[in-house]
C-alpha positions as CSV (number, residue, x, y, z in Angstrom):
1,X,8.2,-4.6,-214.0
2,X,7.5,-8.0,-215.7
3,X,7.5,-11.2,-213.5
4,X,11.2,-13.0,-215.3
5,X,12.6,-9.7,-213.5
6,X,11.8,-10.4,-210.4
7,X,12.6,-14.5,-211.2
8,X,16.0,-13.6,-211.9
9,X,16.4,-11.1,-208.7
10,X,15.3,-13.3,-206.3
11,X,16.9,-16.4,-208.0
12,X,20.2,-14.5,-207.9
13,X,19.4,-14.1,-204.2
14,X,18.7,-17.7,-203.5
15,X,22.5,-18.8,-205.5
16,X,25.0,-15.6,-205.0
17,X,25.9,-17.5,-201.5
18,X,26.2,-20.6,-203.1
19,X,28.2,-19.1,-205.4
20,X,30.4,-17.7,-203.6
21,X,31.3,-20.5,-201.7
22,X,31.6,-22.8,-204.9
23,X,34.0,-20.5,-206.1
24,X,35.7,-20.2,-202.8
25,X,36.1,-23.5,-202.8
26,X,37.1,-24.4,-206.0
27,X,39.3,-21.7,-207.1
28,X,42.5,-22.8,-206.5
29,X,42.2,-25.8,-208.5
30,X,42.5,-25.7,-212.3
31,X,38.9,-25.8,-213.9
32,X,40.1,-27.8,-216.4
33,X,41.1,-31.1,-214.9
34,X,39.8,-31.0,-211.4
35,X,38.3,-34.0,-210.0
36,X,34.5,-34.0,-209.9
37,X,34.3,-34.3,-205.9
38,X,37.3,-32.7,-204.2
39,X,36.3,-33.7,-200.5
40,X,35.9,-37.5,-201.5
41,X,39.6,-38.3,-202.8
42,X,41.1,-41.1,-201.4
43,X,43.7,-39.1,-199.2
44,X,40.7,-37.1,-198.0
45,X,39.2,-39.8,-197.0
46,X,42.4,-40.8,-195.3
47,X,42.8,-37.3,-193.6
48,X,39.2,-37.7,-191.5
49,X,39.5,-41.3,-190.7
50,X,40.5,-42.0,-186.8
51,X,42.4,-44.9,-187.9
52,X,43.5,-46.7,-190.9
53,X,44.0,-50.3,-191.8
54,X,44.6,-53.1,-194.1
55,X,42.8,-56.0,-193.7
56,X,41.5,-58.9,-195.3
57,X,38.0,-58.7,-196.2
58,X,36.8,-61.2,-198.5
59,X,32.8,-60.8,-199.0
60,X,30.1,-58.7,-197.2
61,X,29.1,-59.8,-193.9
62,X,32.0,-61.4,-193.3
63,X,34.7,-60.1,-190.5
64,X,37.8,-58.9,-192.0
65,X,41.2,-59.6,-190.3
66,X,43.8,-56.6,-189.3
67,X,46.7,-57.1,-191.0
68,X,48.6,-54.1,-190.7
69,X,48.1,-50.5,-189.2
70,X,48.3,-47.3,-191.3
71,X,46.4,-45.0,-188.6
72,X,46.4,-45.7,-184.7
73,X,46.7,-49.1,-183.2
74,X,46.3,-52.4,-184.7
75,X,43.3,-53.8,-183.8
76,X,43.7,-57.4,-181.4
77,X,40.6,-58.5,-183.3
78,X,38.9,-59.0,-186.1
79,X,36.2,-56.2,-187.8
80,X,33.2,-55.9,-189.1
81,X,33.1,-53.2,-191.9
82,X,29.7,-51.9,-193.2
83,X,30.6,-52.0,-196.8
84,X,32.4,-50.2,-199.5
85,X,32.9,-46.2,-199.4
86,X,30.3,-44.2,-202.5
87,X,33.0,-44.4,-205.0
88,X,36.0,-46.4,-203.9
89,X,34.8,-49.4,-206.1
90,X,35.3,-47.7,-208.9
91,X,39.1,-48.3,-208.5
92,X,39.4,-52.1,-209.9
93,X,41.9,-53.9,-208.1
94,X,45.6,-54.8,-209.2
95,X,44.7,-58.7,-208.0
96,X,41.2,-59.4,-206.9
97,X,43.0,-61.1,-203.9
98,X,44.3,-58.1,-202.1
99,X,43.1,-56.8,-198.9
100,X,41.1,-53.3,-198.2
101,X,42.1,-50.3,-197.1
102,X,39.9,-49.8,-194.1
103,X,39.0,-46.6,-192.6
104,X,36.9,-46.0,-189.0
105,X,35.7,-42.7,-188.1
106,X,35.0,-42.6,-184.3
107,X,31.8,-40.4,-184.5
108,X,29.8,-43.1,-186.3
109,X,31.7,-45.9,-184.8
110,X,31.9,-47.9,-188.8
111,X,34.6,-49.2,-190.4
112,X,34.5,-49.2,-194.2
113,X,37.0,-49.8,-197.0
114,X,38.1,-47.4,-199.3
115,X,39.3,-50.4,-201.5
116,X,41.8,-52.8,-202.3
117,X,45.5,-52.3,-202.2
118,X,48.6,-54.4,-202.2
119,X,50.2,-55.2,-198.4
120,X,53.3,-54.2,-200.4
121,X,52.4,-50.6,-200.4
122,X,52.0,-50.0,-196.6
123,X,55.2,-48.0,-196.9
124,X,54.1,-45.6,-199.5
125,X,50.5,-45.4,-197.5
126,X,52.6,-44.6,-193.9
127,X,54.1,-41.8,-196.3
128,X,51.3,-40.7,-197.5
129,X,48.9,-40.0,-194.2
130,X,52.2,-38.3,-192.7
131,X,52.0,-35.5,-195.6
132,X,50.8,-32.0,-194.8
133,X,47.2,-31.0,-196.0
134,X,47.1,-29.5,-199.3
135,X,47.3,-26.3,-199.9
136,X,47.4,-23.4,-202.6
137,X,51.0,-23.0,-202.6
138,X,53.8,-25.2,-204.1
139,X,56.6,-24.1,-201.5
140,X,58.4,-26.1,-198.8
141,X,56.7,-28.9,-197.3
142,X,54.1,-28.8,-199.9
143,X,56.4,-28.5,-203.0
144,X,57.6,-32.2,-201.8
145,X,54.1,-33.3,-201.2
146,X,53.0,-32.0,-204.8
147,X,56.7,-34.2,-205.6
148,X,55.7,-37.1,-203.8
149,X,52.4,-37.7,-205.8
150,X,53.8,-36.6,-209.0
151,X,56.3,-39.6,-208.3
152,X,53.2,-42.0,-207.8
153,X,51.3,-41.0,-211.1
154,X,50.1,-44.1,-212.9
155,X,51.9,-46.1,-210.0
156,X,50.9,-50.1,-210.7
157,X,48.5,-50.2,-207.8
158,X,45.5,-48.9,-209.1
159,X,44.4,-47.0,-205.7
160,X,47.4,-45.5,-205.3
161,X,47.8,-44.0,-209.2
162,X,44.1,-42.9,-208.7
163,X,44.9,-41.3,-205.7
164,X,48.0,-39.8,-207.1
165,X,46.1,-38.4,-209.8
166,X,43.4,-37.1,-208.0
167,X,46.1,-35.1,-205.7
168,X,47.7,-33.6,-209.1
169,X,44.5,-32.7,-211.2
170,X,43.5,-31.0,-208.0
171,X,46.5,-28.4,-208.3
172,X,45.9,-24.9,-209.6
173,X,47.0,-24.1,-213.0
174,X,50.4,-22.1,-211.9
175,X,51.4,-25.2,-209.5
176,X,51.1,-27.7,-212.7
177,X,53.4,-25.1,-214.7
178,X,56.1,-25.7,-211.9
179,X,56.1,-29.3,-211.4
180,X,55.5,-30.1,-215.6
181,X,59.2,-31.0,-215.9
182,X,59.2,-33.3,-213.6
183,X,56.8,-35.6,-215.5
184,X,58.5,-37.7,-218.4
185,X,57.0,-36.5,-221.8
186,X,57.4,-40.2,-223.0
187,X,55.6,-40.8,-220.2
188,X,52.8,-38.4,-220.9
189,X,52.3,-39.4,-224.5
190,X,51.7,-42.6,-223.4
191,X,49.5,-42.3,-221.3
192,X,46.9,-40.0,-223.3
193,X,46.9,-42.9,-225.6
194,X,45.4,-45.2,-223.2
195,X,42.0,-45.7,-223.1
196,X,42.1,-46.8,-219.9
197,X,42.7,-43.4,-218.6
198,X,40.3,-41.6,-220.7
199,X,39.1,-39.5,-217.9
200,X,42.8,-38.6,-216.9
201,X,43.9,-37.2,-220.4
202,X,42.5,-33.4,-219.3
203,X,45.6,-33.4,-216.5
204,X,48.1,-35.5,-219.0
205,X,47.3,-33.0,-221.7
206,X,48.0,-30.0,-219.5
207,X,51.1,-31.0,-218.1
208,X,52.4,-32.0,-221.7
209,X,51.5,-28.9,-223.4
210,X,53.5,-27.3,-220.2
211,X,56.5,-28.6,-221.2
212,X,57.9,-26.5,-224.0
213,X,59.3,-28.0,-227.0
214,X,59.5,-26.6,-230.8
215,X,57.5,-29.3,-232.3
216,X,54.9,-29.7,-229.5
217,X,52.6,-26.5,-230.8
218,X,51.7,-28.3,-234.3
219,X,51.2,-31.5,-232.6
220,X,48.5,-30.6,-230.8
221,X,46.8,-28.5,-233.2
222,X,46.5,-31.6,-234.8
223,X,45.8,-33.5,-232.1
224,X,42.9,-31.0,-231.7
225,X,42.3,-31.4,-235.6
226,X,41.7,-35.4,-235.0
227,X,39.7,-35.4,-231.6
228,X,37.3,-32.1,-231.4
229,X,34.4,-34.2,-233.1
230,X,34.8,-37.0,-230.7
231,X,36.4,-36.0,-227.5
232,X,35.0,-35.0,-224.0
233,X,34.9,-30.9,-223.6
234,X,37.3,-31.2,-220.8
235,X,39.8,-33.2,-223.0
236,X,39.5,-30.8,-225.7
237,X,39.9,-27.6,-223.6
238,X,43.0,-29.1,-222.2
239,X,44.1,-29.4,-225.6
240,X,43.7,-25.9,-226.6
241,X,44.9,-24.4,-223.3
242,X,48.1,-26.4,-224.1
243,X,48.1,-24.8,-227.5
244,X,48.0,-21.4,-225.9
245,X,50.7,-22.7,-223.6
246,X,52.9,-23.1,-226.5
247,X,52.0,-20.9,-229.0
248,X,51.6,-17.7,-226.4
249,X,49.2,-15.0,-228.7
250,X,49.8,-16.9,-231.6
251,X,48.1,-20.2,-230.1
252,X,45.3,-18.0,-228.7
253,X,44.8,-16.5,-232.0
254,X,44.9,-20.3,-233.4
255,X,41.7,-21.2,-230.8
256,X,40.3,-17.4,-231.3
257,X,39.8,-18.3,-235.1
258,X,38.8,-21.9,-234.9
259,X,36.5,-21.7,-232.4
260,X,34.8,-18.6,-231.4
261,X,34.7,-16.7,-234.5
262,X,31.8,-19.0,-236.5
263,X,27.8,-18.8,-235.2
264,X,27.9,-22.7,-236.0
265,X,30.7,-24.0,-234.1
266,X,28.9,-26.4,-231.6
267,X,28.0,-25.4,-227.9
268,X,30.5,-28.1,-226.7
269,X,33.5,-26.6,-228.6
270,X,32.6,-23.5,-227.8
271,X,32.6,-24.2,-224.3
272,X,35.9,-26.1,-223.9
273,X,38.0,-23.2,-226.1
274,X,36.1,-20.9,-223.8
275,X,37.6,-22.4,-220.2
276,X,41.2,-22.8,-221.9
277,X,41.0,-19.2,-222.7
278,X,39.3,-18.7,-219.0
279,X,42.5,-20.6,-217.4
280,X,45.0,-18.7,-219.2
281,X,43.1,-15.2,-218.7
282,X,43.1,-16.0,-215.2
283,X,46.3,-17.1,-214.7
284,X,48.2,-13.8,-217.3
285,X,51.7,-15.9,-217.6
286,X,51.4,-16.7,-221.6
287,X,49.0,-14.4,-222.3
288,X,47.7,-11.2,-221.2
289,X,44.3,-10.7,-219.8
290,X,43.9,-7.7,-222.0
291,X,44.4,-10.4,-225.1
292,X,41.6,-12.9,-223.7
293,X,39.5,-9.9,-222.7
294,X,39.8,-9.2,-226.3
295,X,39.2,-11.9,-228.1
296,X,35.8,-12.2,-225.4
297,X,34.6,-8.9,-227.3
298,X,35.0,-10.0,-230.6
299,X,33.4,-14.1,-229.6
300,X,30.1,-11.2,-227.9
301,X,29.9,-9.9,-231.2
302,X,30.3,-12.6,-233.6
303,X,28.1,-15.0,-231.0
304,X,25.6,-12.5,-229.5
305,X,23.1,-15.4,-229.0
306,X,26.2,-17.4,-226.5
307,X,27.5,-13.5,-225.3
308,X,26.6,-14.6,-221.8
309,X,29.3,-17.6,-222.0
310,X,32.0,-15.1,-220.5
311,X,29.9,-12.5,-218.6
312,X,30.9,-14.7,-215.5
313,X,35.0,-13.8,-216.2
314,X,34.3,-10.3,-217.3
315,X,32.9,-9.8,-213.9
316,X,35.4,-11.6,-211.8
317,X,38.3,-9.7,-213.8
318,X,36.0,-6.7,-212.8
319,X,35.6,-5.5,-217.0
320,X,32.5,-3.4,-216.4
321,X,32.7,-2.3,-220.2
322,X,30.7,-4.9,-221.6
323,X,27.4,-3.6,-220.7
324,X,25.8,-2.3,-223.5
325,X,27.3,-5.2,-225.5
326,X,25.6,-7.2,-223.4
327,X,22.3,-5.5,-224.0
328,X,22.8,-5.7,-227.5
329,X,23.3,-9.1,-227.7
330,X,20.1,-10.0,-225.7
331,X,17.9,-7.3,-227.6
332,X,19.7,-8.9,-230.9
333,X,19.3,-12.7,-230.1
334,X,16.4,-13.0,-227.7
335,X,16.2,-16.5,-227.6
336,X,19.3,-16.8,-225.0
337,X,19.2,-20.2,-223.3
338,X,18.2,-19.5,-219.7
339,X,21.9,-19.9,-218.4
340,X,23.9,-17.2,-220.8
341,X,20.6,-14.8,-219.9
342,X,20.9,-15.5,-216.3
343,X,24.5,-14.9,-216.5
344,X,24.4,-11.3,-218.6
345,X,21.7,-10.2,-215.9
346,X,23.8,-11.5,-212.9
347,X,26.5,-9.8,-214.6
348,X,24.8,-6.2,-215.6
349,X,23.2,-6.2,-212.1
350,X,26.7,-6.8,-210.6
351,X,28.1,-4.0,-212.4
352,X,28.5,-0.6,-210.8
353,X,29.1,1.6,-213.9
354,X,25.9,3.7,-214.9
355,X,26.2,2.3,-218.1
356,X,25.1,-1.2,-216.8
357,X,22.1,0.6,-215.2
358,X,20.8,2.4,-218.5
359,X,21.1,-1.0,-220.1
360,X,18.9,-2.8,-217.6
361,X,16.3,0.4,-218.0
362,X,16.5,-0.7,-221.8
363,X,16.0,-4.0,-221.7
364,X,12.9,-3.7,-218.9
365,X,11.9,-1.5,-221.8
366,X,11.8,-3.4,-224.6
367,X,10.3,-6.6,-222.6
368,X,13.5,-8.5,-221.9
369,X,13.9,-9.1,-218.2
């Protein structure tokens, strides 16, 4: 057998763990509008921390002064803290004079500051420690978490709207579907215009297009008409999974058409009208999977060369019939980048069906793996 074979085999071995927890761990959250580090949120931060405080902190190296306790006791002294958490100075200030938020994990013995916040907020911070961990579900105690951020979003203390945020985009898809009403859509429309929040729109798009209103599908099919050239992938593929929000079969037809029917739509729109059709697909509320399966056949054979884009989905939705398809499209468009072949093999050698089996035979064959 040629030596890529055996690459891929035992690269597959090396990653299928890692894979498996990366999707264990990141599949409750929408793919869309996640954050990029789940475990290094603000209230995560909060969660491991031994004890909590604000203080005032003025420069490094100086001793910062207790001023009120979030966590545990207050301290009857003042502290030295080691710096500023990776991350937390990302979140500018609401006045460069307030104190830090200072967290102290007893195995390490360190205080450090997850960074500024008004005193006025302890309330809102004593609230928010006391809340349960997050979980899949939007029911009972976590329902009025979930409420309890939503209530914060874009709060005027910068930490505290960042951390509200970052609680919200971390939500699966069918949580943001049940709390959507309960975000103003004036609200919403303002904030997508800010470009202040650029890296927010993904969530504000989603919980827009989540609303449903008679006017909102042609809105954002022109929203997506004056943005795909310019705009992030993630912004864009909240965009068109709102369209299929609103338009049901129709808005996925819409995005079918304008997006994965052409060989020279780019990569990057390709991509983002890809993962709105993976949300929805995975999620079978607006549309049926059967409808995104689908329209993945006819994007394989329009775009044999980008076929391995949704191998990954055809797998986890356990659609084995893909497989000579998939052959086809590597024996028609060798010149795969590495990812989309890695992903039709992963996918072929995943698949149980003696048709997947012939068509690995065939492409060992003809010198393709």
């Amino acid at each position: 057998m040629p030596p890529m074979y055996f690459y891929l085999m035992r690269l597959i071995g090396q990653c299928a763990g890692f894979l498996l927890l990366l999707c264990a761990a990141g599949a409750q959250a929408c793919a869309i509008c996640a954050p990029g580090d789940l475990n290094n949120t603000l209230m995560r931060r909060l969660a491991a921390a031994d004890r909590i405080v604000i203080a005032q902190w003025d420069t490094a190296g100086s001793p910062a002064k207790p001023l009120a306790s979030v966590r545990g006791s207050l301290p009857p002294s003042d502290l030295v803290v080691a710096g500023i958490l990776p991350g937390a100075d990302s979140v500018p200030p609401r006045l460069v004079s307030d104190p830090h938020l200072l967290v102290f994990n007893a195995g390490s013995q360190t205080w450090w500051s997850a960074g500024r916040v008004g005193a006025d907020r302890l309330p809102w911070l004593l609230a928010a420690v006391k809340m349960p961990p997050a979980a899949g579900d939007a029911s009972g105690e976590q329902l009025a978490r979930v409420r309890f951020f939503v209530n914060s979003l874009e709060d005027a203390e910068p930490l505290i709207a960042r951390a509200a945020y970052d609680e919200i985009a971390a939500l699966p898809y069918a949580t943001l579907r049940r709390i959507a009403t309960g975000v103003n859509a004036s609200a919403l429309e303002q904030w997508v215009e800010r470009p202040a929040l650029l890296d927010r729109r993904p969530l504000y798009y989603l919980l827009w297009g989540l609303q449903k209103d008679s006017d909102r599908l042609a809105l954002l099919q022109f929203r997506v008409s004056q943005v795909e050239s310019v705009a992030p992938v993630a912004e864009i593929s909240a965009l068109l999974a709102a369209v299929v929000e609103q338009g049901g079969s129709e808005g996925l037809r819409w995005v079918q058409q304008r997006f994965l029917q052409e060989t020279k739509v780019p990569d990057t729109l390709v991509q983002a009208a890809l993962l709105a059709l993976s949300v929805h697909g995975a999620e079978t509320v607006r549309v049926s999977r059967l409808e995104v399966v689908k329209a993945y056949a006819a994007f394989i054979a329009a775009n044999p060369h980008r076929a391995g884009l949704v191998a990954s989905d055809l797998g986890t939705w356990a659609h084995w019939e893909f497989a000579q398809a998939f052959a086809a499209a590597l024996q028609s468009a060798p010149n795969h980048a590495f990812t989309s072949r890695y992903s039709i093999v992963f996918y072929l050698l995943r698949n149980p069906t003696q048709q997947a089996k012939a068509a690995l035979e065939q492409l060992r064959s003809a010198g393709l793996l």
